[in-house]
N, C-alpha and C positions, 0 to 999 in steps of 0.2 A: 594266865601267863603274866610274869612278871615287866614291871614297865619301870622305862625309868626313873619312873618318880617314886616308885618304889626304893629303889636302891639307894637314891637322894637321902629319901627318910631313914630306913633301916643306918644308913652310914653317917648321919648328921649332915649332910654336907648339899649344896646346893644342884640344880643337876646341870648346871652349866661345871662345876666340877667333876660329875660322874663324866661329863661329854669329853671332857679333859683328859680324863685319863682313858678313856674309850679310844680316842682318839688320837693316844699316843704324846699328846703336847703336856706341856708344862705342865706340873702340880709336884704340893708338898709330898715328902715322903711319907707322912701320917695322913694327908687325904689321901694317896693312891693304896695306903695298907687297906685303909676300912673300906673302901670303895670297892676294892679286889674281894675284900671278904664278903662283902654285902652281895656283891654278883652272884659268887659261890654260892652261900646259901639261899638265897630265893632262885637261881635259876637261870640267871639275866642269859638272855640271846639280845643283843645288840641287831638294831634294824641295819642292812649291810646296804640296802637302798638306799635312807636314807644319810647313811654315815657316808655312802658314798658321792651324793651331794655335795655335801660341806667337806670334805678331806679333797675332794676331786680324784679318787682313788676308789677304783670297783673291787681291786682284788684278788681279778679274776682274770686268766689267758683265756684268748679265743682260738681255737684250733679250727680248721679248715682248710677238707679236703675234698677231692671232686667226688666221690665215692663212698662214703663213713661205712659200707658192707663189703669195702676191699681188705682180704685178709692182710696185706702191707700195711695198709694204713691202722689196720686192728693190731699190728705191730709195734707201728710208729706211735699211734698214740698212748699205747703200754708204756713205750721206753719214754714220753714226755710228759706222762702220768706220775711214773717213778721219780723222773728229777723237780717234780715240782712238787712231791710231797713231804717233803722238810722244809718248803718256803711255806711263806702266809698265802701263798695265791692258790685260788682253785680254778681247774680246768672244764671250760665251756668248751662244746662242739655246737659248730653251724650245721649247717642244715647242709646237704648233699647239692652238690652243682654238675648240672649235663649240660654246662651252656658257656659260654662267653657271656653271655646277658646278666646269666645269674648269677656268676661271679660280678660283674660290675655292682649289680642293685646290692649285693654283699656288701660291696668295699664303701656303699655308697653311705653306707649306714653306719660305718666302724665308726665315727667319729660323734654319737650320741653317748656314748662315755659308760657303756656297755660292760667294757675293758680295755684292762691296762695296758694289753700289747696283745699283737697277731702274730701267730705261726703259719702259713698258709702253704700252701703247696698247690700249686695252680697248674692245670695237665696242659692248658691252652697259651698262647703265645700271642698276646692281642696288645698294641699303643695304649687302648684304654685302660686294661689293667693296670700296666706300669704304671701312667700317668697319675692314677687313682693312689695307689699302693705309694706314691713318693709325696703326694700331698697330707696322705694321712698324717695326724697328728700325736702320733705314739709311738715305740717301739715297733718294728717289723720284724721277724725273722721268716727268711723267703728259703723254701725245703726244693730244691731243686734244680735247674738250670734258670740262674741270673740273666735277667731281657737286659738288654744294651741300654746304658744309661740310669741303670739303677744302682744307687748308692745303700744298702741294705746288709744288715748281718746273714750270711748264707751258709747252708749245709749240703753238698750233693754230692750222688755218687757217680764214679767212673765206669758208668752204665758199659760203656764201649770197650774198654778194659775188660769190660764181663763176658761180652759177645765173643773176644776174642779165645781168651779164657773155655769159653764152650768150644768153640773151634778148633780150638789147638788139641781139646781132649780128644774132641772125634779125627782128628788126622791118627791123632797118637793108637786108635782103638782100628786103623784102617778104614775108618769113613770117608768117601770122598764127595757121594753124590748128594748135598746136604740144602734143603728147603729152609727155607722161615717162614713160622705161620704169625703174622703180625696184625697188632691192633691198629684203630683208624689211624692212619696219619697226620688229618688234623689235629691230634696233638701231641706234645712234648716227648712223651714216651715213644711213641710210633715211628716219628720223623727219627729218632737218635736213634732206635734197633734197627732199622733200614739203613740207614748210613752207614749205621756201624758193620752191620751183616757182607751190605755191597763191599766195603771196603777190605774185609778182613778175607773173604772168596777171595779178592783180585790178589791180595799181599802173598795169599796161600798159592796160586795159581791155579784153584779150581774150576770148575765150569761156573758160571753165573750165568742167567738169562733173567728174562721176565714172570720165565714161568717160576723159578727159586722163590719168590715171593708169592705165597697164599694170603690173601687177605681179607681180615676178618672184619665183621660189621661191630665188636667191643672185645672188649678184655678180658669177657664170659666165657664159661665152661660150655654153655649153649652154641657160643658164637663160634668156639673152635672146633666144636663136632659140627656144625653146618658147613663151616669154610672148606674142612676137608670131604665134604660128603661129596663136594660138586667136584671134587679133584678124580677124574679118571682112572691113572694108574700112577695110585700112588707109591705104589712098590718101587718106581723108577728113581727114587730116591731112599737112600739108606741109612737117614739121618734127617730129623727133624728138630730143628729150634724152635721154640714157640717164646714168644714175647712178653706170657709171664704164667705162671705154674697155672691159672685158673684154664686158659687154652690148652696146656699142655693135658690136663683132666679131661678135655670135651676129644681131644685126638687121641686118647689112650683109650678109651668110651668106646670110638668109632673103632677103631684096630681090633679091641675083641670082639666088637658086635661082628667083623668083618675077618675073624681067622686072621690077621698081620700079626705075628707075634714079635714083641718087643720084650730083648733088643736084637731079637736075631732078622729079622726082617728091615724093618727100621729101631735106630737107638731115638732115642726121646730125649730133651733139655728143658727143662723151665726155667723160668727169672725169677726170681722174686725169695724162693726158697721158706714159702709158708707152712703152716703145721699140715697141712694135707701133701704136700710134697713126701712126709715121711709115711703117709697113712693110706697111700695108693698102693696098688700093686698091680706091675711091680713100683718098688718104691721109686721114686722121679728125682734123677741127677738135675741139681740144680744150681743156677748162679745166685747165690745169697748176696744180696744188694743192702744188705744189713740194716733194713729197715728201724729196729727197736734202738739200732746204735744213734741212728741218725737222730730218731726221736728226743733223745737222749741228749744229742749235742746241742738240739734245738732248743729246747727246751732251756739249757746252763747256758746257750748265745743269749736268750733272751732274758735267762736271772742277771745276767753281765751287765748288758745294755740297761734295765731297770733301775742298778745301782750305780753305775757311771753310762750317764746319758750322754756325755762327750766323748766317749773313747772311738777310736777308728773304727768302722767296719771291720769283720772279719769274713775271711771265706774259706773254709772248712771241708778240703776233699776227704772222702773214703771209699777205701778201696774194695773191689767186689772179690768172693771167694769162690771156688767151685766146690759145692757139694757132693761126691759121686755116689751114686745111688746104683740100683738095679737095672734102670730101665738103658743103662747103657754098657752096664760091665754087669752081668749077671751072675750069680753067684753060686 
């Protein structure tokens, strides 16, 4: 493998001059020709560790999310994949978090110079994180619902706008007697589809009770065919939301293992609107939360911020769409 002293020599030049033009600073226009060519032909890969040292510059975005095997986030990191590949940076993923802890010990460590800035997307709603997240010492961009008192570049969507949106279809389809099958509550996502669910019932003047909410132990295909296995009669509802397309899979599971035909029995709704939403059958109406767009934005908030480190905050709504599929207008 070629080293820099290789290139030193083949280029005439000293290698605090290859480091020079390695590193972007100063040098003659005839050291950075030969220097360039010298790389070219023997090979040169430049140490990014250690270059990363002495520039104080990794390179590199950190992306983190509570899940890295959620088809949204395999979404999202597509769309923040694409806008960072025209820049010099490359895209790091962390490691999966089921915890508030293990987001903290995360954030605890961004500041060992790892990379140049974080994308993060955090499901839980904890004092510590913010407090973490605003002390850091880099770019932030925060994917989700902004915690109170953080000053950060942000991307999210009008998840509740989407509830309703499903809502408004199933009145339009004649549905009135309509469930949510939702993920835990303690966090982000769970608490805003309840809110939103309760709220958009009352607006409509449908029935709401206790029972309207089925709730699920995650945001698993597993967890939504258990949640409804313990539901009774679930035919007494003609309309079910589920919290995001991977529930929506585990209650379309149960209905055929159990004769419920959808969508004449019950219509079905997902969130999320991933590639298996098309690949089901029937295929799954869903609220597209346009995960790869957001990725996308996150991504160009964070090239922004990189190149003007002073500029304002930004906060960056998008709007959710309804996909209509089979599993509620059949065809």
């Amino acid at each position: 493998m070629a080293t820099i002293g290789a290139v030193a020599k083949q280029a005439g030049v000293s290698i605090a001059s290859v480091s020079r033009v390695i590193n972007g600073t100063a040098a003659r226009a005839d050291t950075e020709r030969r220097v360039r060519a010298a790389i070219q032909d023997l090979g040169y890969q430049p140490n990014s560790a250690a270059r990363a040292l002495k520039v104080r510059q990794s390179e590199q975005i950190c992306l983190s999310f509570d899940d890295l095997s959620n088809p949204a986030y395999v979404l999202m990191t597509r769309g923040v994949g694409q806008a960072l590949s025209s820049s010099k940076y490359r895209l790091i993923l962390s490691s999966a978090f089921s915890s508030v802890e293990e987001i903290v010990k995360h954030l605890e460590t961004m500041g060992r110079g790892f990379a140049d800035g974080l994308i993060i997307s955090p499901i839980y709603a904890d004092a510590r994180i913010t407090t973490l997240i605003s002390q850091l010492k880099m770019p932030v961009v925060l994917v989700g619902t902004m915690p109170e008192g953080l000053d950060v570049d942000n991307v999210y969507v009008n998840s509740a706008a989407g509830v309703d949106l499903a809502i408004d279809h199933l009145i339009e389809i004649g549905r009135k007697r309509i469930a949510l099958i939702n993920g835990p509550v303690t966090t982000n996502p769970g608490r805003r589809r309840k809110a939103a669910f309760e709220k958009a019932l009352k607006k409509n003047k449908l029935a709401f009770s206790d029972a309207s909410i089925i709730q699920a132990d995650a945001f698993s295909t597993q967890a939504g065919f258990e949640a409804v296995t313990n539901i009774k009669e679930l035919k007494k509802f003609d309309a079910i939301i589920c919290a995001n397309d991977q529930l929506a899979a585990g209650v379309m599971k149960f209905c055929v293992d159990n004769e419920i035909d959808i969508p004449s029995d019950i219509a079905l709704i997902g969130i999320d609107n991933i590639e298996l939403a098309s690949l089901l059958r029937p295929t799954l109406t869903s609220v597209d939360l346009r995960a790869e767009e957001r990725g996308q934005i996150a991504a160009n908030l964070m090239l922004n911020r990189l190149a003007n480190p002073d500029r304002p905050s930004k906060q960056i709504e998008v709007q959710p769409r309804l996909v209509i599929r089979q599993s509620t207008v059949a065809s």
